[in-house]
C-alpha positions in Angstrom: -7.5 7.6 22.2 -9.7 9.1 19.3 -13.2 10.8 19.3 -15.3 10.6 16.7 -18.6 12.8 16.4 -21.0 12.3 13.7 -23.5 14.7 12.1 -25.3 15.1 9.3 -28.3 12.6 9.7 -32.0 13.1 9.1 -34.9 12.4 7.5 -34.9 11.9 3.9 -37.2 11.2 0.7 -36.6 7.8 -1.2 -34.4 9.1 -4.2 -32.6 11.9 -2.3 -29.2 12.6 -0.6 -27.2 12.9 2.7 -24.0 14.1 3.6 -22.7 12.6 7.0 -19.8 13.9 8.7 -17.4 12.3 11.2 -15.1 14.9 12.8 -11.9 13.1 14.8 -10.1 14.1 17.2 -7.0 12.8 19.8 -4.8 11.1 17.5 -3.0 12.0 14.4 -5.8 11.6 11.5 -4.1 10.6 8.6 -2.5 7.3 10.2 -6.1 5.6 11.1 -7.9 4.5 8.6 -11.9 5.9 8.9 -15.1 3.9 8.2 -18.8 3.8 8.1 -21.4 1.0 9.3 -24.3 0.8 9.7 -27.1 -1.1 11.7 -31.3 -1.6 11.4 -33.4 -2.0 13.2 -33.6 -5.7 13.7 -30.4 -6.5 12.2 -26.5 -6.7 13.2 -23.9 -3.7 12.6 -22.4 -3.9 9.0 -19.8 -2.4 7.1 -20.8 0.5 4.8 -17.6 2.1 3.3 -14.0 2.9 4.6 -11.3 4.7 3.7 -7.3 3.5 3.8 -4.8 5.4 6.2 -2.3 7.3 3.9 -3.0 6.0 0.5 -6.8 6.7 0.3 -7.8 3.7 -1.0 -11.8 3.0 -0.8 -13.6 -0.1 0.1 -17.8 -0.4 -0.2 -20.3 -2.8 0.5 -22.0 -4.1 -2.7 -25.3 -2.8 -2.1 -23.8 1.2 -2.2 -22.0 1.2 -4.8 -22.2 3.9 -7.2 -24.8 5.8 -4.7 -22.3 6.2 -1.6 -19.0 8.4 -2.1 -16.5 8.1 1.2 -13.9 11.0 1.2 -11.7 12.3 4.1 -10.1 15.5 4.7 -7.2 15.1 6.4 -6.7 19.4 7.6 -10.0 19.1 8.8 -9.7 15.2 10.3 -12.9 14.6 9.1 -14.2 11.7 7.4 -17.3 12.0 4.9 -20.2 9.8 3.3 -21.7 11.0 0.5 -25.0 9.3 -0.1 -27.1 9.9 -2.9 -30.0 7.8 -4.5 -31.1 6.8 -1.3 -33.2 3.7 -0.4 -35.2 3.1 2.1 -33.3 -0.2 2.8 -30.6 2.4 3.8 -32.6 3.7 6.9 -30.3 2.8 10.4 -28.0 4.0 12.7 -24.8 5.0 10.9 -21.5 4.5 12.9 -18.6 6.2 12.1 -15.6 4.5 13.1 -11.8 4.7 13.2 -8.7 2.0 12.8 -5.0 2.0 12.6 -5.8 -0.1 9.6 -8.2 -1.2 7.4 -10.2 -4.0 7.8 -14.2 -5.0 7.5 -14.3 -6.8 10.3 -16.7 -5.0 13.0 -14.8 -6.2 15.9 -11.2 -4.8 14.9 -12.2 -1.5 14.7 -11.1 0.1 17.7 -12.9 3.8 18.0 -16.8 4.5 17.2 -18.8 7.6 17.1 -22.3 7.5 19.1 -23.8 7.0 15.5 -26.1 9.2 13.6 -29.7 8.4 12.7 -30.3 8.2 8.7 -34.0 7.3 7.5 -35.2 7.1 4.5 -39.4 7.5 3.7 -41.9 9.7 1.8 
């Protein structure tokens, strides 16, 4: 079993920057891969950004691209998601998540944080 806690949320002017955290714990880190998704009000959970088990390799969604930066230390066995530039189409609950591998289907993930609350408004 993992556990995942997320931090780092908060309220946050159109144009600025987050950092979330996602701290693991149970499980060797390196072998799962780690995501991020995210879900508004109104809408269905989607997939934000991962991060591969062992090779690093990153996956985004289209619409954070070159504003959202996933890294992972793997001493620490956290997981991060730099977010810069931020919209206020990127308000929502973000999920942290872990995997024994990749994928961006929702459903396969098998662990998930309680989620962290990101809004975005002047």
């Amino acid at each position: 079993h993992v556990q995942l806690v997320e931090s780092g949320g908060g309220l946050v002017q159109p144009g600025g920057s987050l950092r979330l955290s996602c701290a693991a714990s149970g499980r060797t880190f390196i072998n799962f891969a780690m995501g991020w998704f995210r879900q508004a009000p109104g809408k269905e959970r989607e997939f934000v950004a991962a991060i591969r088990e062992i090779s690093d390799t990153k996956y985004y969604t289209d619409s954070v691209k070159a504003r959202f930066t996933i890294a992972r230390d793997n001493a620490k066995s956290t997981v991060y998601l730099q977010m810069n530039s931020l919209k206020p189409e990127d308000t929502a609950v973000y999920y942290c998540a872990a995997n024994r591998v990749f994928t961006r289907l929702e459903d396969a993930w098998d662990y998930w944080g309680e989620g962290t609350q990101v809004t975005v408004s002047s």
